[in-house]
N, C-alpha and C positions, 0 to 999 in steps of 0.2 A: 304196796310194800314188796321188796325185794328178798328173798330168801334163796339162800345158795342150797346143793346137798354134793358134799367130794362122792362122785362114782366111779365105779367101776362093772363096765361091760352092762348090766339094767340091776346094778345092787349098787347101796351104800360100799363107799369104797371103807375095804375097813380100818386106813390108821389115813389119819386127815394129815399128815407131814410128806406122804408118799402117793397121794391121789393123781392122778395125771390130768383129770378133767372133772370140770364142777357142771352143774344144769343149776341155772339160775331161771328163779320160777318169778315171775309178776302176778301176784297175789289180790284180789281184792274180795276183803271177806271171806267165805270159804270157796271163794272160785279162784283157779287159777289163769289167768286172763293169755298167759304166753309163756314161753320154757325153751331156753336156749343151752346148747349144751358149749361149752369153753374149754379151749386147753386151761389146763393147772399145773403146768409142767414144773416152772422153776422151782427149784430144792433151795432156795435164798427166803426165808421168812419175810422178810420184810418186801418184799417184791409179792410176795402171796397176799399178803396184810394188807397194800399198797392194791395190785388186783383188785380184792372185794369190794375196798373202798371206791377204785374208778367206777363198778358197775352198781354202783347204790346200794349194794348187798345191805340186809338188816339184823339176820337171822341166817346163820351157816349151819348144817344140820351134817351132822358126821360119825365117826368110825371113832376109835382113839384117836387122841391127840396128845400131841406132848403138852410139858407146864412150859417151857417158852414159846411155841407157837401160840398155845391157847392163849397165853397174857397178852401179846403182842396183839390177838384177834378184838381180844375184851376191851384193850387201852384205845382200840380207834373207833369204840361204841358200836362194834355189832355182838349180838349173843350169839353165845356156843349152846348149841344142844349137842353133847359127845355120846357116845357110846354107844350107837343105833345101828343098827344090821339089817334087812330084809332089802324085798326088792322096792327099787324107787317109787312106783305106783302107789304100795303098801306103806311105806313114810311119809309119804306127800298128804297121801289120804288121811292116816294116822295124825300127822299135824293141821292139817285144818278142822279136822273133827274133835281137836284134844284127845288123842288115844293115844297120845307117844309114851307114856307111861305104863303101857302094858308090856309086860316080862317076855310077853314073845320079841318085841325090838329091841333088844338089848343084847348089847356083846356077852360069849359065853364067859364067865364069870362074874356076871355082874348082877346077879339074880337078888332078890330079898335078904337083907342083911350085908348087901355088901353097895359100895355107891362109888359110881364112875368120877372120881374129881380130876382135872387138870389131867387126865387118860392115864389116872392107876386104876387098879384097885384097892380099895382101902374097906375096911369093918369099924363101924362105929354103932357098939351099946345095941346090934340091931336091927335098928331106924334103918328103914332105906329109902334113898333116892333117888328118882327114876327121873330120866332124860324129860321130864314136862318141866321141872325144873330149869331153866337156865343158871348156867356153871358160873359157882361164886355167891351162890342166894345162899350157902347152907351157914353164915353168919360167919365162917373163921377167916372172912378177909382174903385179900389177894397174896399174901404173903405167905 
């Protein structure tokens, strides 16, 4: 499996519309087999979208993101996991082990009671949802 993360300099780049470069990791099971890092220059969505898809991408792991990048990433069948912060090592890690749900990766305001969708912040009743999630599971559709 192919999993991307938008970086910047050895951290999560933190807003995935303005990353300059992605490391796209070859996954298998909790090893990562190879890790290339790629410009991500163009500011053109559908040319970002189009990107992922040329290099097998499956799972994009990122920073915020807007709500038309994000749809645009969802509608050509890869998942977003948005709102992740630390350094690359510490996310890669964190997702082949299942940690990416611990409140230390997560963008500053996005803590318990509050949940990263489509790169806002929104509060709902509480509940919160942490980036192990993939974006769009939380039932209210793509709309």
């Amino acid at each position: 499996m192919k999993v991307a993360v938008t970086i910047w300099e050895d951290t999560v780049s933190t807003v995935c519309d303005f990353a300059s470069r992605i490391l796209v990791l070859d996954v298998t099971g909790n090893e990562v087999k190879s890790r290339s890092s790629i410009p991500f220059e163009t500011g053109m969505m559908p040319e970002r979208v189009n990107q992922l898809g040329a290099l097998g991408v499956e799972v994009l792991l990122c920073g915020a993101i807007s709500r038309p990048l994000e749809r645009m990433i969802l509608a050509s069948g890869v998942k977003v996991i948005p709102c992740l912060r630390g350094s690359i090592d510490e996310i890669i890690r964190a997702y082949l082990e299942g940690g990416l749900p611990d409140a230390r990766f997560l963008l500053p305001g996005f803590g318990p009671g509050a949940i990263c969708v489509r790169g806002r912040r929104r509060r709902r009743g509480g509940v919160s949802r942490l980036p192990g999630n993939v974006s769009g599971d939380d039932g209210e559709g793509q709309g």
